[in-house]
N, C-alpha and C positions, 0 to 999 in steps of 0.2 A: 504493500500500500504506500502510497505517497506521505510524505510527509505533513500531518494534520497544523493546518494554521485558523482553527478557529480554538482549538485547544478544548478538545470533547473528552479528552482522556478521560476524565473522572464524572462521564454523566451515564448513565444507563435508561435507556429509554425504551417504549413499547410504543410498536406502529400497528396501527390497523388497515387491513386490505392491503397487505404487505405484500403477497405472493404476485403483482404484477403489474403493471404501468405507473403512476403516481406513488404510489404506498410503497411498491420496491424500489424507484430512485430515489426516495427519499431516507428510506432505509438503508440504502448503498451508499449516500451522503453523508448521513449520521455516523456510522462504522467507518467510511475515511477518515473523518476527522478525528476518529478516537473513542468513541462512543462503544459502548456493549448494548445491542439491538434486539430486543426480542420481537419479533416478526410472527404478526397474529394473521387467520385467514380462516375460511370457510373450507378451504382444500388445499389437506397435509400435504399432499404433493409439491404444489404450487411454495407454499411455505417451504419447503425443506430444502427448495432450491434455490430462492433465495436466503437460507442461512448456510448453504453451501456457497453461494458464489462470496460470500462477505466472509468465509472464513478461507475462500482462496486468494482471496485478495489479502489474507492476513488480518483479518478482524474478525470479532466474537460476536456468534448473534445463536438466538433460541429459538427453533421454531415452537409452535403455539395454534393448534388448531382447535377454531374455534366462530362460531357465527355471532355476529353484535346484534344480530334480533333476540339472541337467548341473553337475558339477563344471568342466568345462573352461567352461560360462556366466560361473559364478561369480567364476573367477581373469580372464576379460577384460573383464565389467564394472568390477572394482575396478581393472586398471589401465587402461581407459578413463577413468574418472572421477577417476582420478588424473593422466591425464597432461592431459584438459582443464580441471583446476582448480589442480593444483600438488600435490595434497596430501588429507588425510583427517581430517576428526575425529571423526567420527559415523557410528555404522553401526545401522538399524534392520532386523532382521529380523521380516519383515511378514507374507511371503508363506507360506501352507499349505495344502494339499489336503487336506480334514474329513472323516475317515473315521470315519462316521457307522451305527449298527445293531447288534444282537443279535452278544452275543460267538461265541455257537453258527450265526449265516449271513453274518457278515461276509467278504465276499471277501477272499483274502491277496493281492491286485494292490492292494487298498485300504490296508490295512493295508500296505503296501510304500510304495506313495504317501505315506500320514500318515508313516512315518518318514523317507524320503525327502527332502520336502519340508519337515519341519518340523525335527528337533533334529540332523538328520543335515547337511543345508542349514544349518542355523545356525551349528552348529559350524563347517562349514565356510568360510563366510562370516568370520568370527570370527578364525579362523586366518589365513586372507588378508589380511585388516584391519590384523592385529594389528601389523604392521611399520608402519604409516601412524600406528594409532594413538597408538602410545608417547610419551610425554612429558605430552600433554593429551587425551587420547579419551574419548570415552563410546558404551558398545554399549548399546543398547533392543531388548528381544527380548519378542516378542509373544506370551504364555500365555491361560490361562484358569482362569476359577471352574472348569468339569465338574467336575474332580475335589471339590469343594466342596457341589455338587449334592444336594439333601436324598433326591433318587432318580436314580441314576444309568444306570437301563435305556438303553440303546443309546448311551450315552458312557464306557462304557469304555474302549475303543481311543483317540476323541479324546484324552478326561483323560489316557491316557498318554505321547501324544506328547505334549502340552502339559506334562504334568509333566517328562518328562524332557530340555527346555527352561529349565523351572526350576533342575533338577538342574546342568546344561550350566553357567549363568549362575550359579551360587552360585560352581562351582568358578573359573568365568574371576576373578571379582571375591576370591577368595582368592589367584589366581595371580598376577594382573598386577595387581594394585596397587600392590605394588613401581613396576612401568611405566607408575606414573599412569593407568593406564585402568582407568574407571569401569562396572560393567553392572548393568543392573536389569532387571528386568522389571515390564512392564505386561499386568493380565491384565482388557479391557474387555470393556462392555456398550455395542453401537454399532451403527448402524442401517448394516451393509453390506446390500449386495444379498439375500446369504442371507437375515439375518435380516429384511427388510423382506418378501421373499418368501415366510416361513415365517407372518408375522402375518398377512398379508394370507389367507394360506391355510389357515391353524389359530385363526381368531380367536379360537375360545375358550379355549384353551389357552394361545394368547398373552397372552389379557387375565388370566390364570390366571399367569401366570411377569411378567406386568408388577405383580401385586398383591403380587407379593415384594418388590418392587426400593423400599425406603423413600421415596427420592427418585422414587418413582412416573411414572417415564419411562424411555424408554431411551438411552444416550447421543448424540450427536452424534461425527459421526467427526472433525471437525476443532476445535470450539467445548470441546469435552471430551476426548476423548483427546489430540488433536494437540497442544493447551495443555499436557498434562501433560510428554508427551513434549518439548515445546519448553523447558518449566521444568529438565527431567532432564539436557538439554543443557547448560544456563547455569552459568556462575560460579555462584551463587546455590544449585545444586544439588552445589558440589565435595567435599561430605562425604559424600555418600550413596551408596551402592555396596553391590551385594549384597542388592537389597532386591524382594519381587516387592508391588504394589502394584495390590491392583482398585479400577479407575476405573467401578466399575459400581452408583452412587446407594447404595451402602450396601448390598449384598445379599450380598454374600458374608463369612463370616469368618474373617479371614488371620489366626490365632494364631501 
């Protein structure tokens, strides 16, 4: 592994929706820089290879499988990775299921899943943490532009789990500041699976939502998100809290 300059040696962290796009580069980011990564997922597979790739690169990571719709997932991953690291400073909530479509045909199993999965799982996660975290922690919870969207047709339902995500993470960083624990949010543009999927299969449309992005690309999941998130970690990052931040070339704007 390269040499770590945000100086993670000493934080150990758990990501969620680790085993692939987003949640593994960021995962991959964390363990460059020094970090011990416990890398959570719905499928061990997926998981076990990304804490094989982080420990060929020379860094420690635990896989951890596990679904963030199950409550009782959630409370034995965090003390799994507590009890095989010591301890917690770092909690990135990664993982979501994109409830995606017209507000008048969207299924409510979907809509159930997006809340579920994403600010309901956070939260929850968040609270579990929160005893590990105290003193020095930092929470990174995963949002989005949609709600920013110059047309919002069939992301409504996303934007609102994603915002009320945002909502979640203002209040923790008002509450527990006091308790030294730091939460931001990051809201990226990054080449997972979905979205690789979706260019490859909408190409015009894609080329049409890439001619927005300033920075005239889409991001990288570990060179550009993980970087940021591994910055948010750091010493370096101890004032900022409460802050949601698009990592997405410049397209979106956060007033």
């Amino acid at each position: 592994m390269s040499e770590p300059h945000f100086g993670l040696e000493d934080r150990i962290a758990i990501v969620t929706g680790a085993g692939q796009g987003v949640g593994q580069g960021i995962a991959f980011s964390l363990a460059r820089h020094g970090a011990r990564v416990a890398v959570m997922g719905r499928t061990k597979s997926k998981v076990e290879t990304t804490a094989k790739e982080i420990e060929a690169r020379g860094g420690t990571a635990l896989p951890l499988e596990g679904d963030v719709k199950v409550g009782e997932d959630l409370a034995r991953c965090v003390e799994e990775a507590v009890a095989a690291f010591g301890g917690l400073n770092v909690l990135v909530n990664n993982a979501q299921q994109v409830p995606l479509g017209p507000l008048l045909d969207i299924p409510e199993d979907m809509l159930e899943d997006g809340w579920t999965s994403g600010p309901l799982a956070t939260l929850r996660m968040m609270r579990f943490c929160h005893p590990h975290l105290k003193g020095d922690g930092s929470i990174i919870n995963l949002a989005s532009t949609a709600a920013r969207r110059w047309d919002a047709t069939n992301y409504g339902a996303y934007a609102a789990v994603k915002e009320a995500i945002r909502a979640i993470s203002r209040g923790a960083a008002s509450e527990w500041g006091g308790d030294n624990v730091r939460t931001n949010v990051i809201l990226p543009h990054a080449k997972s699976p979905g979205l690789i999927w979706w260019t490859e299969n909408n190409p015009e449309e894609a080329a049409e939502f890439i001619a927005t992005i300033p920075a005239g690309r889409i991001g990288e999941c570990e060179e550009d998100i993980g970087e940021v998130a591994a910055f948010l970690c750091s010493k370096a990052a101890s004032y900022i809290s409460g802050q949601s931040i698009a990592v997405d070339g410049g397209q979106a704007y956060m007033p």
